[in-house]
C-alpha positions in Angstrom: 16.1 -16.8 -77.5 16.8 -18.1 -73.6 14.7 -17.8 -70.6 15.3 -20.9 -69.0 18.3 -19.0 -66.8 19.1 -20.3 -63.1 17.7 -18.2 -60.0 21.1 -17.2 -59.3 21.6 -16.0 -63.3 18.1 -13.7 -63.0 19.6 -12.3 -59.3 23.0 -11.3 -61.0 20.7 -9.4 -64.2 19.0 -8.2 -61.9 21.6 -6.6 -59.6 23.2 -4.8 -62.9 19.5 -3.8 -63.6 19.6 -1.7 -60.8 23.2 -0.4 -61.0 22.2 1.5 -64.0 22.5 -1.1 -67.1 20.3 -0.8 -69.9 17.7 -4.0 -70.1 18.8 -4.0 -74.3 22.7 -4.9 -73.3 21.5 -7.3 -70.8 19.0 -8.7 -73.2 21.6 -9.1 -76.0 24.2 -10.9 -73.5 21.7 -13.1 -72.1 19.6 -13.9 -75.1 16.4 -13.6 -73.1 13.9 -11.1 -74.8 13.4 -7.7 -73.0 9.6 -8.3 -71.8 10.7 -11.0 -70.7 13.8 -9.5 -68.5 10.7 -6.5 -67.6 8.5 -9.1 -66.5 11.0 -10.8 -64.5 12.3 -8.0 -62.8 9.1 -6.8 -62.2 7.9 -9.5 -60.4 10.9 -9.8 -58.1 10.4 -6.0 -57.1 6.7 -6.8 -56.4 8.1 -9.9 -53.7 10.3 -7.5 -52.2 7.8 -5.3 -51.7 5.0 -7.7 -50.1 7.8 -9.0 -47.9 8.4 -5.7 -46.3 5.1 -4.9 -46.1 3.7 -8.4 -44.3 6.6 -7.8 -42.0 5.7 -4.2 -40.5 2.5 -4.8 -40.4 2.7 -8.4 -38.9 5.6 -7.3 -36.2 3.5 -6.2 -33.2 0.8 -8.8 -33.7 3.9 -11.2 -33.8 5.1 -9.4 -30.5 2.1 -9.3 -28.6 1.5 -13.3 -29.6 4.7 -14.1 -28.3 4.1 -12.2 -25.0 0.6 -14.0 -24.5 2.0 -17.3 -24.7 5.0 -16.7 -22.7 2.6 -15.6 -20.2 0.4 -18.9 -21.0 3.7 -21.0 -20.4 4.3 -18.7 -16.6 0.9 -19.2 -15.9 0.8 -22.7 -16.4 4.0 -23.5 -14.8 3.0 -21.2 -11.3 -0.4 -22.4 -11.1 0.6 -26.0 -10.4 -2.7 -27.6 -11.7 -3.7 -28.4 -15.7 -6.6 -27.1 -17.9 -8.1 -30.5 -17.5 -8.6 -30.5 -13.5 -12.1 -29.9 -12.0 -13.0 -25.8 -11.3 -12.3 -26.5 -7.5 -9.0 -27.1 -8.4 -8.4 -24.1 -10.8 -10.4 -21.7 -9.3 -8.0 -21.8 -6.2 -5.1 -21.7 -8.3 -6.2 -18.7 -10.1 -7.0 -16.7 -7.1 -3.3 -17.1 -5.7 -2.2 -15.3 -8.9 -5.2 -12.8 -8.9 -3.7 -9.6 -8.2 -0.2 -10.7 -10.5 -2.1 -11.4 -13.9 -4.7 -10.1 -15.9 -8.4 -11.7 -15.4 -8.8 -12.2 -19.1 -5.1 -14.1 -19.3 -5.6 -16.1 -16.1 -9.1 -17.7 -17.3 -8.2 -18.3 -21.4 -5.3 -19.8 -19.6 -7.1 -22.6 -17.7 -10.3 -22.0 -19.8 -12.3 -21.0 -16.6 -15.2 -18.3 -17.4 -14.4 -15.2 -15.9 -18.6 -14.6 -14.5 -17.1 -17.9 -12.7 -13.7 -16.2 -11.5 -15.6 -13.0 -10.7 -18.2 -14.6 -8.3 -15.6 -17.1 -6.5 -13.7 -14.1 -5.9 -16.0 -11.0 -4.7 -18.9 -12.9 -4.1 -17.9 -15.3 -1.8 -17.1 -13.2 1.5 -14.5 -15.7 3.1 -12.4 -13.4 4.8 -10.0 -16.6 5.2 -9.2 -16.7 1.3 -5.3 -16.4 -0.1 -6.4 -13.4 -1.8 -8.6 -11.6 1.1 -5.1 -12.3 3.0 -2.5 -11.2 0.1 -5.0 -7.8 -0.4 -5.0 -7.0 3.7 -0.9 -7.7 3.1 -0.5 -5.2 -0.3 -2.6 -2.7 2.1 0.0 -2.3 4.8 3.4 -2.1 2.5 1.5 0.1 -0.1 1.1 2.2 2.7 4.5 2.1 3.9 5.7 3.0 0.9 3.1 5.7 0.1 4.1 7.6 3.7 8.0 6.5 2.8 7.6 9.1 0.0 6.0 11.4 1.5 2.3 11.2 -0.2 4.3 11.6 -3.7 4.0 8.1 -5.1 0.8 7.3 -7.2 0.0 4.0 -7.9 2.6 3.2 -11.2 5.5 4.3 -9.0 4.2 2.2 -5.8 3.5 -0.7 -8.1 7.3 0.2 -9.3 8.8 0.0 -6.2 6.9 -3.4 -4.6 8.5 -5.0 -7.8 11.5 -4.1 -7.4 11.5 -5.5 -3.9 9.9 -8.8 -5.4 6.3 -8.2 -5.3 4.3 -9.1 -8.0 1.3 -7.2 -8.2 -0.5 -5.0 -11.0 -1.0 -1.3 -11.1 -4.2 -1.8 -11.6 -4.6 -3.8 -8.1 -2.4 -0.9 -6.6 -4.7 1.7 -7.5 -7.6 0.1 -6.3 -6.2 -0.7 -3.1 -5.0 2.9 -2.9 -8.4 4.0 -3.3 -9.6 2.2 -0.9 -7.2 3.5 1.3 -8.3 6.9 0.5 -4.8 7.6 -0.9 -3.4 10.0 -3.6 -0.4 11.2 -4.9 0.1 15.0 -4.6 -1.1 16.8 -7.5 -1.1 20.1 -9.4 -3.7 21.6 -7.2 -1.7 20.4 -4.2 -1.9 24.0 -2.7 -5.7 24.5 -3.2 -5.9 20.5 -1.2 -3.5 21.4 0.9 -5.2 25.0 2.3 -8.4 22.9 2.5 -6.7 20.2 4.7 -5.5 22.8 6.4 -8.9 24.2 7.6 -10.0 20.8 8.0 -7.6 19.1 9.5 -5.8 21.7 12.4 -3.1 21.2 14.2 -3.9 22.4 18.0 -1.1 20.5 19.5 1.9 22.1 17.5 4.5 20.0 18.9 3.4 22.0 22.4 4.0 18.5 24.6 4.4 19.8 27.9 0.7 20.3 29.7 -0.3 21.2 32.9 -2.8 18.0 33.6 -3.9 15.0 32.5 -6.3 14.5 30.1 -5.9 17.7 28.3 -3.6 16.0 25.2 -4.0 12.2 24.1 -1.6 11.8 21.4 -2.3 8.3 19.1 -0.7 6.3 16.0 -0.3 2.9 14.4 2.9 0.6 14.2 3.6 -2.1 12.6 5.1 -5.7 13.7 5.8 -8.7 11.8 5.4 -12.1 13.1 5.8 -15.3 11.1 3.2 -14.9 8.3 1.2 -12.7 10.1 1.6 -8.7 10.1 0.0 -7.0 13.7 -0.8 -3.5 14.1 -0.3 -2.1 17.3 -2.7 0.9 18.0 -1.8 3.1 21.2 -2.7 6.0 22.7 -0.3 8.5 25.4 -1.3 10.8 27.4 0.8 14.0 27.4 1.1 15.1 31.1 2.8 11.7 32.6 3.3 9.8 29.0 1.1 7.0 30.6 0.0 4.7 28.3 -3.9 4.8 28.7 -4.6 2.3 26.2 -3.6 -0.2 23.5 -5.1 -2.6 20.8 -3.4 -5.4 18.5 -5.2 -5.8 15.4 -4.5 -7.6 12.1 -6.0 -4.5 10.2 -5.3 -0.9 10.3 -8.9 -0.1 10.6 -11.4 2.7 11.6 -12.6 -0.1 14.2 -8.8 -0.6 15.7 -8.5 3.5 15.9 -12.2 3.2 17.5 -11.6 0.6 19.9 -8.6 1.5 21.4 -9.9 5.3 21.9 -13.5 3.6 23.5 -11.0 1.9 26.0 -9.3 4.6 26.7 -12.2 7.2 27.3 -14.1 4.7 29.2 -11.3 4.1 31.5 -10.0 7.3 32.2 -13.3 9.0 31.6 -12.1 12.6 30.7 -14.5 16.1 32.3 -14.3 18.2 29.0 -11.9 20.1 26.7 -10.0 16.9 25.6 -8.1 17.1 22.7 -6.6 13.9 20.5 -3.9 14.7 18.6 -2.9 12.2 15.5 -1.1 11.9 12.1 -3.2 12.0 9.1 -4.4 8.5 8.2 -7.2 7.4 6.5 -8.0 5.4 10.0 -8.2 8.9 12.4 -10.5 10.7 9.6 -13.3 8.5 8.5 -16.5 9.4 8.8 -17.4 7.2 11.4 -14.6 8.1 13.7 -14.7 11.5 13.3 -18.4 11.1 14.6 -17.7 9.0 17.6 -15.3 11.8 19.0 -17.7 14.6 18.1 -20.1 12.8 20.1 -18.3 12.7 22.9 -17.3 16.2 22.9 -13.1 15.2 21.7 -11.6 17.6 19.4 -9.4 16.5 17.2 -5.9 17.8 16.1 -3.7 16.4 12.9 0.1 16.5 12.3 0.8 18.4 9.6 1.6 16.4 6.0 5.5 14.9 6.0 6.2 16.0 9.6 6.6 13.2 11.7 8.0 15.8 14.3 4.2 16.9 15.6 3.4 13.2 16.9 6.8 12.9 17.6 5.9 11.5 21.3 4.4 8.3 20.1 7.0 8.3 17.4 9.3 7.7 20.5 7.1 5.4 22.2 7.0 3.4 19.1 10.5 3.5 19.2 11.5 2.6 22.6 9.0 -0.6 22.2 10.6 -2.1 19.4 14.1 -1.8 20.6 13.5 -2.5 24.5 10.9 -5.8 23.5 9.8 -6.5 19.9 13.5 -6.8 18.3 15.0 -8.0 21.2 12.9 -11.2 21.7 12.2 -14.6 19.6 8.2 -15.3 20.1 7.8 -18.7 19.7 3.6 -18.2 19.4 1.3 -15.7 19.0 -0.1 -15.3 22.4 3.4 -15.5 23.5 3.9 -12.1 21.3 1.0 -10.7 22.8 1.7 -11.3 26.7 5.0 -9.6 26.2 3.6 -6.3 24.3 0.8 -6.4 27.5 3.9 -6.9 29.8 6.1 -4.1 28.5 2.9 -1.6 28.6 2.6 -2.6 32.3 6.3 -1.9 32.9 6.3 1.5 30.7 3.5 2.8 33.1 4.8 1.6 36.4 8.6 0.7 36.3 10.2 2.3 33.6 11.6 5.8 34.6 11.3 8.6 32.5 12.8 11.6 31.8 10.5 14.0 31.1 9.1 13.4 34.5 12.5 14.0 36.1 12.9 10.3 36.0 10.1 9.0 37.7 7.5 6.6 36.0 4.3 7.8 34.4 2.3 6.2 37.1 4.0 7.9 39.8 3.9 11.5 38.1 0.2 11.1 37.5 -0.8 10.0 41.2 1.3 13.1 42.7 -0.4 15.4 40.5 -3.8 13.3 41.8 -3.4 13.1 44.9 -1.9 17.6 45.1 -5.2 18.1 43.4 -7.3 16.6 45.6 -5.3 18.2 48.8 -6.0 21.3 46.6 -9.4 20.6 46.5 -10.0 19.0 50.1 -8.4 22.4 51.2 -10.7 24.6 49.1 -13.7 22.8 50.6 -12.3 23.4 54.2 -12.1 27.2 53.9 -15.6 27.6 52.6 -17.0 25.7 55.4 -14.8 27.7 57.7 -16.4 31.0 56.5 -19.8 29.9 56.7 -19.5 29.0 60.3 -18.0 32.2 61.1 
């Protein structure tokens, strides 16, 4: 009998095994006995089987392992520094890639314990550290993008769009920041938040922008400029009657404190008698807590543009506007304070050179010292003829 056959002699019985030969004929031919063939082909099925078997179960460990060290190798390659420098080399590195990579990835990476990350990160209040700076950055063009799509976007289809403009940033770091933000995509029960904003937040100006005095409408909002590495955030504030500019801040935040500031300067300056209302769109900025306080304390009431209508603020929309085409895009800053004397220089020529046309051409400084100076004629004569009657 013969069992010493070749691998490739056992693969070719084997193949006519399984197109329907009987293992007696391909004993007999071969000479090897049929326990033997059994045994063989037993075995062979049983290889087959374990291969197919290690494989699905092994493919998405394989996968994910392959993933993890590619982004080991990305890590390691971006961070510019080695697992063997000192932690006040690493723990820099890691915190420019904070907000790109998981926690858990970044520190295996460099070997850095994450109680160690944490603390350099949120426990150290620099507000001078690359990630302080990169988080105030993600806050202004996760905004954009969230008033861009009209409150829709959540934070998976923000985080979608910042990558496709070259971003790299985490949904999880999106959402967070969003949060913070007080933002929130629209949901089911958009009609039941929306009938509650409603009552909250009313509209008393409804696009009504022709008043009879000033200081009966201020109208408010927040535009943004970028300058070298730095973005500013102009914060102004109109009033209706003569579209005078009665005050304006330039922060590096779009803050309850810029909103607050700019309004304190404002009231201070023109010092309103009563019934003043402050008309604004609907960010997170105008309905804090804390600001909402400060005008109730001073007797303000507010009013909010409806959601997705730019139209009801439509006046500083045009301000805005007529800023960055007549000065910010026309002009190459070569410093900061250079950017900063010009925005102060082109609020000084919108109030007292610039003609406009809702006041039949004539500058907002002008309009509102005519309507001064016939309402203290007005008054000066109202005062005569009472003293008139009392000597008669």
């Amino acid at each position: 009998m013969k069992n010493n056959l070749t691998l490739l002699e056992k693969q070719n019985l084997h193949a006519r095994f399984l197109s329907g030969e009987s293992v007696t004929i391909l004993s007999e031919e071969s000479g090897v006995p049929r326990s033997t063939l059994y045994a063989w082909f037993e075995k062979h099925r049983k290889e087959q089987s374990g291969k197919a078997e290690i494989s699905l179960r092994s493919y998405r460990l394989l996968e994910n392992k392959v993933n993890r060290l590619e982004s080991i190798i990305e890590i390691l390659k971006t961070s510019n520094c080695l697992v063997t420098d000192p932690l006040e080399v690493k723990l820099p590195a890691l915190e420019t890639l904070h907000d790109k990579y998981n926690v858990r990835m970044l520190c295996e990476t460099l070997e850095v314990p994450r109680g160690t990350f944490y603390n350099y990160i949120f426990r150290n209040k620099r507000e001078n550290t690359i990630y302080a700076k990169r988080r105030e950055e993600n806050k202004v063009i996760i905004q954009k993008i969230y008033d861009e799509s009209k409150q829709i976007y959540g934070a998976k289809k923000i985080t979608a769009v910042m990558k496709e403009k070259g971003y790299r940033i985490s949904a999880e770091t999106v959402r967070d920041i969003m949060q913070e933000l007080g933002l929130a995509s629209i949901r089911q029960n958009s009609k039941k938040d929306y009938d509650k904003e409603q009552r909250k937040c009313k509209n008393h100006l409804k696009q009504e922008f022709d008043v009879t005095g000033p200081n009966q409408f201020w109208v408010s909002d927040v535009t943004y400029f970028y300058y070298g590495n730095k973005t500013f955030l102009i914060c102004a504030i109109i009033d209706l009657y003569a579209r005078k500019i009665v005050s304006y801040q330039i922060g590096l935040k779009n803050s309850t404190q810029l909103a607050k500031s700019t309004f304190k300067l404002a009231y201070e300056n023109r010092n309103p008698e009563k019934d003043l209302i402050f008309h604004t769109d609907r960010g997170s900025n105008y309905r804090s807590k804390a600001f909402c306080a400060y005008l109730k304390s001073l007797n303000v009431t507010q009013s909010f543009s409806k959601p997705g209508v730019p139209y009801d603020n439509s006046v500083m929309e045009s301000f805005f506007s007529s800023l960055k085409r007549e000065e910010l895009y026309r002009t190459k800053y070569r410093s900061e304070k250079e950017f900063r004397t010009a925005v102060n220089d082109y609020m000084k020529f919108y109030n007292e050179q610039r003609p406009h046309a809702k006041n039949g051409y004539k500058t907002p400084d002008k309009k509102e010292t005519e309507y001064l100076n016939k309402y203290k004629d007005s008054k000066e004569m109202k005062t005569g003829q009472a003293g008139s009657e009392e000597t008669i």
